[in-house]
C-alpha positions in Angstrom: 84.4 74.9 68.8 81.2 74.8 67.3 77.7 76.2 66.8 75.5 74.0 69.7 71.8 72.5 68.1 69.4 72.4 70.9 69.5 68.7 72.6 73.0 68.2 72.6 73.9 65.9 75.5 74.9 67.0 79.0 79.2 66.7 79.7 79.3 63.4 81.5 83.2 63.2 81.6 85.4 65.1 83.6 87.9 67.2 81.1 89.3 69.8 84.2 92.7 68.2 83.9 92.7 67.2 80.6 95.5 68.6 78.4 94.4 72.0 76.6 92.0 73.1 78.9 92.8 76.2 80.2 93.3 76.9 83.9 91.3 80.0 83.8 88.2 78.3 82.8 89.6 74.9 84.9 89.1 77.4 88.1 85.5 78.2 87.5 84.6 74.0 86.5 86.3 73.4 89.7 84.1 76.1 91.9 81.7 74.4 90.3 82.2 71.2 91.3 83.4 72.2 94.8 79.4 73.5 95.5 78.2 70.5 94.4 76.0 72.8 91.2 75.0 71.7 88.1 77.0 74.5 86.6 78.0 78.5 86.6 76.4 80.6 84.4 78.3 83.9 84.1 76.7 87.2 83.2 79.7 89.8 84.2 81.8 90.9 81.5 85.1 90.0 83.0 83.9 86.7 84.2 83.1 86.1 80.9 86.5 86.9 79.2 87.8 84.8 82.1 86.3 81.5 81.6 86.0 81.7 77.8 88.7 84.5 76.9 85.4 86.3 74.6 86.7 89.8 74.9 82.9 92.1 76.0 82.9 95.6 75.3 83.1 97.4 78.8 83.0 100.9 77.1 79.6 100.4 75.9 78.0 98.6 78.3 74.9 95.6 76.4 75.9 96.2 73.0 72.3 97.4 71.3 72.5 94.5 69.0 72.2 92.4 71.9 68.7 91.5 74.1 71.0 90.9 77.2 74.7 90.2 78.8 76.6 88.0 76.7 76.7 84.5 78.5 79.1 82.1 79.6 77.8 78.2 80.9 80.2 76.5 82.3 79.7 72.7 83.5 81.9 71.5 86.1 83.8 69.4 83.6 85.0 72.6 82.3 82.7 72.8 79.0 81.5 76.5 78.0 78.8 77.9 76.0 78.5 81.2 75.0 74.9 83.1 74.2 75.9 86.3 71.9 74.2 88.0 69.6 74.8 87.0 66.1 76.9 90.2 65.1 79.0 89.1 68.2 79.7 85.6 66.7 83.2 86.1 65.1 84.3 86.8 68.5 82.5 84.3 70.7 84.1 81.8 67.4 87.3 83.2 67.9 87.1 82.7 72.0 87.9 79.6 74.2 84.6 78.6 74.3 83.7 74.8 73.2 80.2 76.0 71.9 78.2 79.1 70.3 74.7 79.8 71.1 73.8 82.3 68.1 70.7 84.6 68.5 69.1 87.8 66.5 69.6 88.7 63.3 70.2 91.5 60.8 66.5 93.3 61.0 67.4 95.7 64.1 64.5 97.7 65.5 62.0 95.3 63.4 61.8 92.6 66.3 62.6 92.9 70.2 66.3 90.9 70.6 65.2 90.0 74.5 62.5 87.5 73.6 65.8 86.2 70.6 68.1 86.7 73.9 65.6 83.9 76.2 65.3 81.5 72.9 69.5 81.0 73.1 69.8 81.0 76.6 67.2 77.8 76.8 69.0 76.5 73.5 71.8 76.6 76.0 70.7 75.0 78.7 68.7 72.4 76.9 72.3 71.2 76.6 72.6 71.2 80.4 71.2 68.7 83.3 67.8 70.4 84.7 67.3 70.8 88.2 70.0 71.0 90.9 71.7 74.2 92.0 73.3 77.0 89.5 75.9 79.5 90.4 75.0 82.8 89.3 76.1 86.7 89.5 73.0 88.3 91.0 74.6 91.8 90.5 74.6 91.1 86.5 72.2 88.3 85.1 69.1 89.2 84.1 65.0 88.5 85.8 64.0 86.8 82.8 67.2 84.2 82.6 66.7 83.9 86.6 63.8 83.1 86.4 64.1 80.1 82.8 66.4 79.0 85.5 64.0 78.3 88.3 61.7 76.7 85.9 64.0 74.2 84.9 63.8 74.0 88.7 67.8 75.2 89.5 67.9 76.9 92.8 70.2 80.2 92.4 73.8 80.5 94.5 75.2 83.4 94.4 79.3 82.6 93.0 80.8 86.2 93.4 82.4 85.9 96.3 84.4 82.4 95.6 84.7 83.6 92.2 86.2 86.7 93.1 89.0 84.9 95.5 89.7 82.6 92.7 90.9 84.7 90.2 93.1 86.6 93.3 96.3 84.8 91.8 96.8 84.9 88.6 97.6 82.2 86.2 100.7 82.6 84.4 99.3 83.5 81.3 97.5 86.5 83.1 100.8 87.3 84.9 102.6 87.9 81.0 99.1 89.6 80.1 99.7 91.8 83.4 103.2 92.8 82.9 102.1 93.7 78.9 99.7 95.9 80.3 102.0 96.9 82.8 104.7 97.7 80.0 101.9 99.8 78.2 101.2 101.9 81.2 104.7 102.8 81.4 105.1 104.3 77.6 101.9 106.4 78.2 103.6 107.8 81.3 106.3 108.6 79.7 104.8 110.5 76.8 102.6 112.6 79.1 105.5 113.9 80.4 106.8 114.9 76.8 103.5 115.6 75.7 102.4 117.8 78.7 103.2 121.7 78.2 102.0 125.0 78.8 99.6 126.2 76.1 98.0 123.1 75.1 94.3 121.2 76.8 94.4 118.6 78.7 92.1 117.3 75.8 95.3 117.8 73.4 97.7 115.8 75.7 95.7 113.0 76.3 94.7 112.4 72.3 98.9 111.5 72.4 98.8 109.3 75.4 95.8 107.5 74.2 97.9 107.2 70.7 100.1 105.5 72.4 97.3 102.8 73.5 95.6 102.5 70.5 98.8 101.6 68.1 99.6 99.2 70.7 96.3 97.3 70.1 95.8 98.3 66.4 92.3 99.8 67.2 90.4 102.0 69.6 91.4 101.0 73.2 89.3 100.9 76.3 90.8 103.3 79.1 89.9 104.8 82.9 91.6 106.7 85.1 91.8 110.3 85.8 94.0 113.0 84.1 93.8 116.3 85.6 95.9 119.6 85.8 96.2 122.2 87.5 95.9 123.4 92.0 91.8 123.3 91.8 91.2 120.1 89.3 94.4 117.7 91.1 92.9 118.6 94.4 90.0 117.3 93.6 91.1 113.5 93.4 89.5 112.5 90.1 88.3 113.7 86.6 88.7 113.4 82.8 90.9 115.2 80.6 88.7 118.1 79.7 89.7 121.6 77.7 91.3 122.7 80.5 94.6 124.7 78.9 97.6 124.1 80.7 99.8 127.0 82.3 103.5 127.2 83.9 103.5 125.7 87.4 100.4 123.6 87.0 100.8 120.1 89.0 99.6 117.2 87.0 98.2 113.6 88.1 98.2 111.2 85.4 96.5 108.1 86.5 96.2 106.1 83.4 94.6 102.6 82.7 94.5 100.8 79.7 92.6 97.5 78.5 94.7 95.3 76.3 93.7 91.9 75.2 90.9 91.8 78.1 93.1 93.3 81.0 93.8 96.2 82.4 96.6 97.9 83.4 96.8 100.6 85.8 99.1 103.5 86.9 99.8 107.1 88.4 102.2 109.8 87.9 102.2 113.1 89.1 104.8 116.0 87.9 104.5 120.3 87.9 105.4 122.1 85.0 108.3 124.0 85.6 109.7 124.6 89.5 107.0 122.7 91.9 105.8 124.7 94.7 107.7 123.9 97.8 104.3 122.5 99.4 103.5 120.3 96.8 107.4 119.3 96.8 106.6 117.9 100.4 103.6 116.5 99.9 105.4 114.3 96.7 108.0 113.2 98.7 105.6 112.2 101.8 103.5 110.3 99.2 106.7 109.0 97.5 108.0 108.0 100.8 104.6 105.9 101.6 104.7 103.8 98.4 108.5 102.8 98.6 107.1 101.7 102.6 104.5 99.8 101.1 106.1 97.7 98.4 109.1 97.3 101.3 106.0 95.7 103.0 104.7 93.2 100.4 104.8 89.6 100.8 103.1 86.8 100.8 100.8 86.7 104.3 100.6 90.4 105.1 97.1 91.4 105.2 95.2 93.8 102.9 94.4 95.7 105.8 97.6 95.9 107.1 99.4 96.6 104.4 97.1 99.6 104.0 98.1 100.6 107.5 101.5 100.6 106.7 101.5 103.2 103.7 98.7 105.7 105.5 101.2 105.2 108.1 104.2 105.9 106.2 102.5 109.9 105.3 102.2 111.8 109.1 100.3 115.0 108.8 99.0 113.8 105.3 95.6 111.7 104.5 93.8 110.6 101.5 90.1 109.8 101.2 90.5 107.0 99.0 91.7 103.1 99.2 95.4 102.4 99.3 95.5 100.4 96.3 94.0 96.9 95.1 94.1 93.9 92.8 94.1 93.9 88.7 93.1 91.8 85.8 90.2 91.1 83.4 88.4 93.9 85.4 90.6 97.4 86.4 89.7 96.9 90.1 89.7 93.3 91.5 89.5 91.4 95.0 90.7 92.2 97.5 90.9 96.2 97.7 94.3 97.5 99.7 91.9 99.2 102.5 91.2 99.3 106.1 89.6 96.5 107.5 90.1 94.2 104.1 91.5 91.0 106.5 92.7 89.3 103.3 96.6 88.1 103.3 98.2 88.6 99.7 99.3 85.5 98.2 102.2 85.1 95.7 101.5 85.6 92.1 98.9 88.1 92.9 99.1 91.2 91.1 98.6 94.6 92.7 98.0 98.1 93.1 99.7 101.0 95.5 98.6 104.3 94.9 98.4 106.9 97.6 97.4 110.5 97.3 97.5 113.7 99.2 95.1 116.4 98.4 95.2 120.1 99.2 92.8 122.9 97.7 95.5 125.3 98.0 98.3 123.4 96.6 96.8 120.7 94.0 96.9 116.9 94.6 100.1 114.2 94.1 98.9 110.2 93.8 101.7 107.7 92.8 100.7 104.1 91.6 102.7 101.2 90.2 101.6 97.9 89.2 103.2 94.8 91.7 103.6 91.6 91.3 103.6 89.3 94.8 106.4 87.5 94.8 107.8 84.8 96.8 110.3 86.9 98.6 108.2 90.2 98.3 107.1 93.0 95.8 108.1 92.9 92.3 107.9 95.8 90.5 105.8 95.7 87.2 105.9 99.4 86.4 108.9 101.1 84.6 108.0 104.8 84.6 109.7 107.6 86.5 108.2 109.3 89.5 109.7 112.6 90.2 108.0 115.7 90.2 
C-alpha cells in the first residue's frame, strides 16, 4: 500500500481474480463492472470496512478531526483508495486498501478540515478516469463530493441496493468473523446471568458484561442492544441499562450486540430473578416455542417473509410490534430484514437473526435471539447461551 501523489494513472488491468485480492473488495469491483461505472465510491462506514477492511468509528459518528465520511474508491479492477484524515492514517495504512489519500493536519480549530476533506477527495480521483457513471451511497456521501463528482462530469447511480444484496452471503472469512462474534455474544450472556442480582443497577451489571467485550478486543468495544429490567422497563421493548436497582422477581431482557474486528454480533436472553410469574412463564415458553419453529424452518429458498410468517405464527394469542429477525455483518442490521412482505429467499452462507418478543405492561416483556448460520441442509446454530427463564 502506499500514500497516492496526485496524477497517478488510472487501473487499466483487471486484478478481480488475481491471487490476494480479497473477495470482499472483489464483490464491489465486480458491481462495478456489472453497471458498466467508472467506479464506486463508498461513503457508509460498513461499506467501507467491507471493501477495504479500514475499521470507522460507528460510536462517534465523523470523527471531529475529520472534514467528512472517510472514503473508499474502488475501480472495477478491484483497486481502493481511501480519503482519511491524517490522524486516521495508521489505520487506513494498516487496512486492505492499495492507496492512502492523507488530508488535515495537527492545527485543529485553526483551519476548516472540509475545504482539506475536497483537496484529498480530488487527489483521489485525479487518479481515476473522468466522466462516465459513479456508484454512490446517496444516504451517506456528502453535496460537496457529489457535486466534484459531476464536474468531472460522472453521472451518480445509486449502489445501495445491489450492494446491499451482495454482501447477503458472506464470505468465509466473514462467516469465522461471524461465529467469533457469535462466541462473544454467548460469554456476555452468560455472565449477565451471574452478574444479574437483586440490589445492584442495571448500570452495575452491564459494566461486567461490557468487561467481558472489552478484554476480548483489548480496548473499548462498540455495543447496541437493549438491557432492561424489571414488569414496566421489559414491557417496553427497548432501552439502555440505566440506574434502575434490581429487585426479587424482576424479568430481565438482555439483548446484547457487540462489534469485534468490524462486525457485530447480536443476541437476546431473557430470565426473572427468582420464581417467574406464571404469566410471563407462558409467554417464555410461547416465544421459546416460535424460535425453535423458526430455525426448524430455515433453509435455503424460504422467503424472508415467510419465514417471518412462520414464527408470528408459531405464538397464538401473542404479538410483537417489531421485525422477526434479520441479517448480520460489518453493520448490526443488514439485508434483508426477517419481516412481512420482505419476498427475499435466504441463501446458504447467509448469516441471521431470530428474535421474537412478547410484551405485556402487566407482566414485563420476553425476546429470545440467536445468531444462524444458513446452511445447506437448514439452520446452524451460531449462539451457545442458555435460554431458560
Amino acid at each position: 500500500m502506499n500514500t497516492l501523489p496526485a496524477g497517478d494513472p488510472a487501473p487499466e488491468t483487471d486484478r478481480t481474480g488475481a491471487p490476494g485480492l480479497d473477495e470482499r473488495t472483489a464483490r464491489v469491483a465486480r458491481l462495478t463492472r456489472a453497471a458498466g461505472a467508472s467506479f464506486a465510491v463508498l461513503s457508509g462506514y460498513d461499506a467501507v470496512f467491507d471493501a477495504t477492511g479500514l475499521r470507522v468509528p460507528q460510536e462517534l459518528g465523523v470523527p471531529f478531526v475529520s472534514g467528512g465520511p472517510d472514503l473508499a474508491l474502488v475501480a472495477p479492477d478491484g483497486e481502493t483508495w481511501l480519503v482519511v484524515p491524517r490522524m486516521r492514517a495508521g489505520a487506513a495504512h494498516a487496512s486492505r486498501a492499495d492507496h492512502v489519500i492523507e488530508y488535515g493536519d495537527d492545527t485543529l480549530g485553526l483551519e476548516p478540515l472540509a475545504p482539506r476533506y475536497l483537496s484529498g477527495v480530488r487527489a483521489a480521483l485525479a487518479a481515476l478516469p473522468a466522466r462516465g457513471d459513479v456508484l454512490i451511497q446517496p444516504d451517506s456521501l456528502t453535496l460537496p463530493v457529489a457535486e466534484a463528482l459531476r464536474e468531472r462530469g460522472h453521472d451518480l447511480r445509486d449502489i445501495t441496493d445491489p450492494l446491499r444484496r451482495a454482501r447477503m452471503v458472506k464470505t468465509p472469512a466473514e462467516q469465522a468473523a461471524l461465529q467469533r462474534c457469535a462466541d462473544l455474544t454467548s460469554a456476555a450472556q452468560r455472565v449477565a446471568r451471574q452478574a444479574a442480582r437483586a440490589g445492584r443497577t442495571e448500570l452495575e451489571v452491564f459494566a461486567d458484561i461490557r468487561a467481558v467485550w472489552d478484554r476480548a478486543v483489548g480496548h473499548r468495544s462498540e455495543v447496541t442492544g437493549d438491557f432492561m429490567t424489571g414488569i414496566e422497563r421489559t414491557a417496553a421493548i427497548v432501552g439502555w441499562a440505566t440506574d434502575r436497582v434490581l429487585r426479587e422477581g424482576d424479568p430481565v431482557i438482555a439483548d446484547l450486540a457487540p462489534r469485534l474486528d468490524g462486525y457485530w454480533g447480536d443476541s437476546a436472553s431473557t430470565f426473572v430473578l427468582g420464581e417467574p410469574d406464571p404469566r410471563l412463564r407462558a409467554m417464555h415458553a410461547a416465544v421459546r416455542g416460535a424460535l425453535d419453529a423458526g430455525i426448524a424452518a430455515v433453509r435455503p429458498g424460504i422467503t424472508a417473509a415467510a419465514l417471518d410468517a412462520v414464527v408470528r405464527g408459531a405464538m397464538p394469542g401473542f404479538t410483537y410490534p417489531h421485525h422477526t429477525g434479520h441479517s448480520v455483518g460489518a453493520a448490526s442490521h443488514e439485508f434483508p430484514t426477517i419481516s412481512p412482505g420482505v419476498e427475499v429467499p435466504l441463501e446458504e452462507g447467509m448469516v441471521i437473526l431470530l428474535e421474537p418478543g412478547a410484551y405485556d405492561p402487566e407482566v414485563g416483556g420476553v425476546r429470545l435471539e440467536w445468531m444462524i448460520r444458513v446452511g445447506a441442509d437448514g439452520a446452524e446454530i451460531m449462539s451457545d447461551f442458555p435460554l431458560d427463564l
